[in-house]
C-alpha positions in Angstrom: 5.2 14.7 -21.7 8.0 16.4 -20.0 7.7 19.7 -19.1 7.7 22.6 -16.6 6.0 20.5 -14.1 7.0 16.8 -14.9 10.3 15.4 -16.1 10.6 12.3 -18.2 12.9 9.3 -16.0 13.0 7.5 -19.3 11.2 3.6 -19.0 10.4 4.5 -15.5 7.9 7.3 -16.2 8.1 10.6 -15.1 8.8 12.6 -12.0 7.7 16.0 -10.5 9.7 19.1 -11.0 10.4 21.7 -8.1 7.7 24.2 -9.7 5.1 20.2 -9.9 5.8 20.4 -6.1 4.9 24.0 -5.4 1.7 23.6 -7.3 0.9 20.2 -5.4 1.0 22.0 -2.6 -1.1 25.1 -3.2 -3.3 22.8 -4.8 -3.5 20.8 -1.3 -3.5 24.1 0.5 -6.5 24.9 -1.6 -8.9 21.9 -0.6 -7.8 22.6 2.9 -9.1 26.2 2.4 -12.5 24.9 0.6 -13.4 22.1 3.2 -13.0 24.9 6.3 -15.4 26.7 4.7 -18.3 23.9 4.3 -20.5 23.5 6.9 -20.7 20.0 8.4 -24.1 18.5 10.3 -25.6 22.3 10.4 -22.4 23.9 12.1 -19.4 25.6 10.5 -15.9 23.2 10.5 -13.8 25.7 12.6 -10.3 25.6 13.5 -10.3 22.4 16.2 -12.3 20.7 13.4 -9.5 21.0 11.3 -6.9 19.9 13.6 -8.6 16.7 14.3 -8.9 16.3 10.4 -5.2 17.0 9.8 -4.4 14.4 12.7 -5.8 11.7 11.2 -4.0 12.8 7.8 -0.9 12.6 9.6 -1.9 9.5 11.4 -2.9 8.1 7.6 1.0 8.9 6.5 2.7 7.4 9.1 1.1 4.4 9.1 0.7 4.2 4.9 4.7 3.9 5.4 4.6 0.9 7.8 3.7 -1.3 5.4 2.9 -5.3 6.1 3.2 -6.7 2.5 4.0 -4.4 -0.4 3.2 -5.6 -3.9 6.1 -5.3 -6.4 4.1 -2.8 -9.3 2.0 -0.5 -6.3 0.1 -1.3 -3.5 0.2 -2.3 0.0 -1.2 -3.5 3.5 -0.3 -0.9 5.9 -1.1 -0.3 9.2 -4.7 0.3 8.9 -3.7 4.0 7.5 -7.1 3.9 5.1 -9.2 3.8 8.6 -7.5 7.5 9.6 -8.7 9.0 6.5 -12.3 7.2 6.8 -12.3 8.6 10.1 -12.7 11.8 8.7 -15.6 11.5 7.0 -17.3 9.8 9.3 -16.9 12.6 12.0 -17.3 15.5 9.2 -19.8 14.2 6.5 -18.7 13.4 2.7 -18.0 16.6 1.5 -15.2 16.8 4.2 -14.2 13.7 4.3 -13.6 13.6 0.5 -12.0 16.9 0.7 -9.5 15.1 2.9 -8.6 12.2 1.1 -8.2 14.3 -1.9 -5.6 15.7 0.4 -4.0 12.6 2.1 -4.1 11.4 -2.0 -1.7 14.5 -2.9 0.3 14.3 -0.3 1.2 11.0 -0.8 1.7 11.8 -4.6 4.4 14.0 -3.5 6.2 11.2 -1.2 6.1 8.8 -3.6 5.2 9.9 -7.2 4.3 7.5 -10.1 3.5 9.3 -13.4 2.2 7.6 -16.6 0.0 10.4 -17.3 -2.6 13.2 -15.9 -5.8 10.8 -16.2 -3.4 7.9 -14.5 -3.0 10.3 -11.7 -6.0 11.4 -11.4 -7.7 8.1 -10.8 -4.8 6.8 -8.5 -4.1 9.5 -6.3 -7.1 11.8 -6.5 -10.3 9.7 -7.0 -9.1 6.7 -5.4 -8.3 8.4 -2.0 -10.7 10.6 -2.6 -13.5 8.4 -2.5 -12.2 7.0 0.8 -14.3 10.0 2.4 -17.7 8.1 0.9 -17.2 6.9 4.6 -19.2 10.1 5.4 -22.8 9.1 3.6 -23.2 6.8 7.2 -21.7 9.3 9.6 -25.0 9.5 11.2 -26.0 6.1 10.7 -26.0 3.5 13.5 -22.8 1.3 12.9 -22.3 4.4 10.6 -17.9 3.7 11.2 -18.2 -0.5 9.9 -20.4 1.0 7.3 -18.7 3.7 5.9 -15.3 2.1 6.1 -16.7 -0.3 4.4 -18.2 2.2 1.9 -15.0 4.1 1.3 -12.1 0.8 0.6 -15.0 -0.2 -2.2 -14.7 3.0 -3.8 -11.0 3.5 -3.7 -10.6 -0.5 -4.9 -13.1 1.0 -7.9 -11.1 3.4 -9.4 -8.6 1.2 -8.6 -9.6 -1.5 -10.8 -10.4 1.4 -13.5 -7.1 2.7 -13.2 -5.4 -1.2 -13.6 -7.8 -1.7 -16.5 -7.0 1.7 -18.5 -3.5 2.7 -17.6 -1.8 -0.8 -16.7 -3.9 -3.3 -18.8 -1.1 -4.0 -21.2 1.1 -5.7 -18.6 -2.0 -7.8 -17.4 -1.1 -11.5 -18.0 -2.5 -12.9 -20.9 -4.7 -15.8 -19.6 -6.4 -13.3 -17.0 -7.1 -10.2 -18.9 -6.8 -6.7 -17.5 -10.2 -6.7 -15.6 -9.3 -10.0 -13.6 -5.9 -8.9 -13.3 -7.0 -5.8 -12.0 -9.8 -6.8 -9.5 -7.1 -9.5 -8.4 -4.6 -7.5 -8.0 -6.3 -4.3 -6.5 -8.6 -6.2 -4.4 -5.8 -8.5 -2.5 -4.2 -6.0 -0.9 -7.4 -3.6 -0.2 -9.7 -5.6 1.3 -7.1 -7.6 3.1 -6.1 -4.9 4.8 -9.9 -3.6 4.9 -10.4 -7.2 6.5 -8.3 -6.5 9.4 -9.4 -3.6 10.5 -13.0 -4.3 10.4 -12.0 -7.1 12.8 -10.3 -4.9 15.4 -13.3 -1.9 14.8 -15.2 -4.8 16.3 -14.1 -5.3 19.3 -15.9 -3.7 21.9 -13.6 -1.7 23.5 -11.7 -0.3 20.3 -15.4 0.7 19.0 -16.0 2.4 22.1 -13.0 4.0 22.1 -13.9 5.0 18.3 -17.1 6.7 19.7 -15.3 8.7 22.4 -13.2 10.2 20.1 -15.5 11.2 17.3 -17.3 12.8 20.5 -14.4 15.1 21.1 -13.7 15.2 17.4 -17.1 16.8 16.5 -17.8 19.3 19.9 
C-alpha cells in the first residue's frame, strides 16, 4: 500500500508521508470552507460562528490528550473532549456540527495516525467523529444538549463497532467473536466517558452555564 501519500512501517501499519499531510490539511481546510458557507437555523455561519466552532475543536484536542484510562490497541477516556465537538452541533445544526467532527477526526488523524487501510480510516477517523455532530438533530429541542450528546457517542460507538468487526475482527478473542469483542471493547471506554459527562451536564449550574454560552455562541 505504500505510496506517495502513505509509507509502509512494516507489522505496525503504515504512516503518512509529508505530501499525506499537506493533503490532510487542505482536505480539512476544505470542510472548514464548505461548513462557512451553510446556513445554520435560517442565518448565514459568519466569521464569530466559526471562531466559536474552532474553540471547541481546539478545546476537543487538548483535552482528547489528557487521557484518564487509555486502552492498549486504541481508545480512551479523556477529559470529556467528545462534549466540545457535540457542542458544535448543538449550537450550529447537523450539517455543521458534522462538518466539524469530520474536522476534529482529521486533525486527530494527523497527531496520531493508525493506518490499515483507506476504508479503516475512513470509519475511524471520518465517520466516527463525524457522526459526533448527530448532536445537532436536537439543537432546538428542549434538553436538546443531554439529547444530542447522547445522540452523537451512539453514532461514533457505531462505526466504531463496524470498524472493530471489519478491520480488527481477526484479533478478537476466540470465545467472544468480533461483534462482542467489538461492542465490549468500543463501548467501555465510550460510554464510560459519555457516563460522566452526562452526570456533570446535569448539574444545574454547569447546564446553565452550557445555555449562556450557546447564547453567545449563536448571536
Amino acid at each position: 500500500m505504500s505510496n506517495f501519500f502513505v509509507q509502509s512501517l512494516g507489522d505496525d501499519g503504515y504512516a503518512l508521508t509529508v505530501p499525506g499531510y499537506v493533503i490532510i490539511g487542505i482536505i480539512i481546510f476544505a470542510v472548514l470552507v464548505l461548513a462557512a458557507k451553510i446556513s445554520t437555523h435560517g442565518k448565514k455561519v459568519t466569521a464569530k460562528n466559526l471562531a466559536f466552532a474552532a474553540a471547541a475543536i481546539a478545546l476537543a484536542m487538548v483535552t482528547s490528550m489528557i487521557k484518564l484510562f487509555h486502552l492498549p490497541m486504541g481508545g480512551s477516556v479523556t477529559l470529556f473532549s467528545m462534549l466540545f465537538v457535540t457542542l458544535i452541533g448543538n449550537w450550529y445544526g447537523p450539517a455543521v456540527g458534522i462538518m466539524a467532527g469530520v474536522s476534529y477526526g482529521l486533525l486527530q488523524f494527523i497527531i496520531d495516525p493508525y493506518i490499515l487501510s483507506l476504508p479503516q480510516v475512513l470509519f475511524d477517523y471520518v465517520f466516527a467523529f463525524g457522526a459526533l455532530g448527530l448532536s445537532g438533530f436536537f439543537s432546538n429541542r428542549k434538553h436538546g444538549l443531554v439529547r444530542g450528546y447522547i445522540l452523537g457517542i451512539f453514532g461514533r460507538f457505531v462505526f466504531a463497532v463496524l470498524s472493530g468487526v471489519i478491520f480488527f475482527g481477526q484479533w478478537a478473542p476466540e470465545e467472544l467473536g468480533p461483534w462482542k469483542y467489538s461492542i465490549a471493547y468500543n463501548g467501555s471506554y465510550i460510554f464510560a466517558e459519555g457516563f460522566a459527562t452526562i452526570v456533570v451536564l446535569l448539574i444545574p449550574a454547569v447546564g446553565s452555564a452550557m445555555r449562556s454560552v450557546k447564547a453567545q455562541a449563536v448571536q
